[in-house]
N, C-alpha and C positions, 0 to 999 in steps of 0.2 A: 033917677040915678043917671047922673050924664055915662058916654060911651066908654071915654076912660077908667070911669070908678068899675062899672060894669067887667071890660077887658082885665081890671086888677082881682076882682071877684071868683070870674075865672082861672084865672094863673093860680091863686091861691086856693082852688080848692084840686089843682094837678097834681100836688103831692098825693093826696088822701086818694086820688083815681090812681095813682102809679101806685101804691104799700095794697087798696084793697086787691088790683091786678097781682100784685105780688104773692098774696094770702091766695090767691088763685095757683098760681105755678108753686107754692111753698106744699099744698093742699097733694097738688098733684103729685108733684116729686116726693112727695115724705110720708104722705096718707093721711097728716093730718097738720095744725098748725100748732107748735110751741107757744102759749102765750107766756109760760115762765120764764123762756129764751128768745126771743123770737129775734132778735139781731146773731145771734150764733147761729139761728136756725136760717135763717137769710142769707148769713154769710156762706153758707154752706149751696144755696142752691146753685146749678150750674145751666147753661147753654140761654135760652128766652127767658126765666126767670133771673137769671144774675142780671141780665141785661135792663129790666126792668126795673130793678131795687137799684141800679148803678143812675135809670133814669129818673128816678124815685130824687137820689140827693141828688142830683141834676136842675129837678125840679124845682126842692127847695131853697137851690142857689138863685134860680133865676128871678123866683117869687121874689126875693130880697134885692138884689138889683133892679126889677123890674118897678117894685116900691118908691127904693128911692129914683130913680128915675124919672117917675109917674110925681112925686111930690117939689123936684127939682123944674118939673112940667107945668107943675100947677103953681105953683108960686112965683116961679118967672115970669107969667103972662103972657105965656107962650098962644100963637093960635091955635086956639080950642079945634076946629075943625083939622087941621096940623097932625093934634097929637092925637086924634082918636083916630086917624090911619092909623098912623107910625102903632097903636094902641093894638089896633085888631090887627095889623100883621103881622104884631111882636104873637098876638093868643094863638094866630092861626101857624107862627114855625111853633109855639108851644102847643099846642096840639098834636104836630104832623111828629116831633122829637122821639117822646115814648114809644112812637109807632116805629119808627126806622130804626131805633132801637131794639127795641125786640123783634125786628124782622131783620136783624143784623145788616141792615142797609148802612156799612159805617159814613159812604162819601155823601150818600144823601143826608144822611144826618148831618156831618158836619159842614155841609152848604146850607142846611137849615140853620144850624145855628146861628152861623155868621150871618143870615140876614137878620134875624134876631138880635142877633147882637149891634146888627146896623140900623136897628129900630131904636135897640137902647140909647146907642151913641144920637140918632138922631132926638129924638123926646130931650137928653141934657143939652142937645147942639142948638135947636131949635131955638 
C-alpha cells in the first residue's frame, strides 16, 4: 500500500474514532446510549461531547475532500514523494482536529485546519 492510499485509510476510519469517542461522552452524560435515537440523543449532549460529534461531521467532510483530492493526485502524475507529504500532514492536522476540538482549543483548531486545508489545496495544486 503506497503512503498516500495508507494516509486516505486513516482519515477514513476518523469518523468511526470520533462517533465511538462520542458513544463515550453520550454514555457519560446520559448513563447510557440511545441506539433507537442516537442522533437526538447526540444532538442533545453538551460541553466535550457536542464538540466531538461537531468533529465527528467535520470528519466526514474532510474524508470526502481529502478523496477527491487524493484521486485528482493520483491521476494527475503528480510527484508520488510530493504528495505523500502533503498526505501525512493533511492525517496528522486530521488527527491533532478532534483533539483541539474537544479540548475546546478553538484557534488551534482552526490553524490546524487551515494547514490542512493547505494540504488539500496543495495534492489538486501539485
Amino acid at each position: 500500500m503506497t503512503t498516500p492510499l495508507a494516509c486516505l485509510a486513516i482519515v477514513a476510519l476518523l469518523p468511526y474514532l470520533c462517533a465511538w469517542t462520542g458513544g463515550y461522552f453520550r454514555m457519560r452524560q446520559f448513563g447510557r446510549i440511545d441506539n433507537k435515537h442516537p442522533r437526538q440523543q447526540a444532538a442533545q449532549l453538551t460541553g466535550a461531547g457536542a464538540r466531538i460529534m461537531a468533529a465527528q461531521a467535520n470528519a466526514w467532510e474532510a474524508l470526502a475532500v481529502f478523496t477527491a483530492a487524493m484521486v485528482i493526485a493520483q491521476l494527475g502524475g503528480q510527484d508520488p514523494a510530493r504528495a505523500a507529504r502533503l498526505a501525512q500532514v493533511f492525517v496528522a492536522t486530521r488527527l491533532l482536529h478532534p483533539v483541539l476540538y474537544a479540548l475546546d482549543l478553538d484557534v488551534l483548531r482552526s490553524l490546524v485546519f487551515i494547514v490542512g486545508l493547505g494540504c488539500l489545496v496543495g495534492l489538486v495544486w501539485i
